[in-house]
N, C-alpha and C positions, 0 to 999 in steps of 0.2 A: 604451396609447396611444389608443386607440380612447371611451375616457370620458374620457380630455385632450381631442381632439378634438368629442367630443359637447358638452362644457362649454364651447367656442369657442377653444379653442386653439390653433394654424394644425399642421398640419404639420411645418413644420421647427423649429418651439420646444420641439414635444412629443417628438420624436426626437431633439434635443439633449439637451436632460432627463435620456430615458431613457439615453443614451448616456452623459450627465455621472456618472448613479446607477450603472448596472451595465456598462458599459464598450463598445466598439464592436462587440462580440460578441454583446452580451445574455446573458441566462443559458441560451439552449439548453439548457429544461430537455425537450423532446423526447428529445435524445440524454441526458441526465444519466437519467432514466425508463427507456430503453431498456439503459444497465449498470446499472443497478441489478435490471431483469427479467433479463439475463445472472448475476449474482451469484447471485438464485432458483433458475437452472438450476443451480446447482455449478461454475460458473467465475470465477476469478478478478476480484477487480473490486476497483478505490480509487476515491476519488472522485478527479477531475481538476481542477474548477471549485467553488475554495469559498463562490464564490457559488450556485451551485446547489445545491451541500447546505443551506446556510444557507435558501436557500426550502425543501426537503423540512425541514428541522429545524423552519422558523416554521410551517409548513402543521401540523404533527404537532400542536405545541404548541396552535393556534388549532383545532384540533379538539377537543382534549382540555378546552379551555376551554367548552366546548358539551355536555359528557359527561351532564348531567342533561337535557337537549332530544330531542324525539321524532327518529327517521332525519329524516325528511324536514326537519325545522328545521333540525337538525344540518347537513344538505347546502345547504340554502340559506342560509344564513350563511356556510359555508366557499365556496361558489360564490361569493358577495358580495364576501366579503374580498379574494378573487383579481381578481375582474374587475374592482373596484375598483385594484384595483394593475397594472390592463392588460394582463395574461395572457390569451391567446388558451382558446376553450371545448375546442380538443385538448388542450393541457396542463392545462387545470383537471382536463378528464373524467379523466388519467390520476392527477392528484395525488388526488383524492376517492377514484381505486378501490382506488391504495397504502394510502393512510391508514384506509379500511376492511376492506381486507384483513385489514393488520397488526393492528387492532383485535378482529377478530373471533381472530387464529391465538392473542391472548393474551390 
């Protein structure tokens, strides 16, 4: 929302938008982040919001797309593609650390 608005957007066109794309909920992917670090520890976990998976799926995907790029490219491109899509820099920071994690455990 926040690069809708910078691009001159008003406010409530840009929150329609997002609301008409990912629902009046948005994809809280905070909480979607958060059981998925429960699942890490050994507790049970599904996903709840399949639009929330579907960002952790595109996020995986648009890294691996970068697989020959130095870290730090790698990161500023997948930081790009997100805040271009108006994701807040708490859920970027936690989507980068998933996607490098998993990267490195395999």
């Amino acid at each position: 929302m926040q690069e809708l608005n910078r691009r001159g957007v008003s406010v409530e066109h840009s929150k329609a938008a997002l609301e008409g794309v990912f629902g009046p909920d948005g994809l809280r992917v905070r909480r979607y982040l958060e059981e998925e670090a429960a699942e890490e520890r050994g507790q049970a976990w599904t996903p709840t919001d399949s639009a929330e998976s579907a960002l952790l799926q595109a996020t995986r995907r648009q890294y691996q797309l970068t697989a020959g790029l130095p870290g730090e490219a790698r990161k500023r491109r997948l930081v790009g593609w997100l805040q271009r899509r108006g994701h807040a820099w708490e859920d970027i920071s936690k989507l980068l650390q998933l996607v490098e994690k998993e990267e490195s455990e395999g």
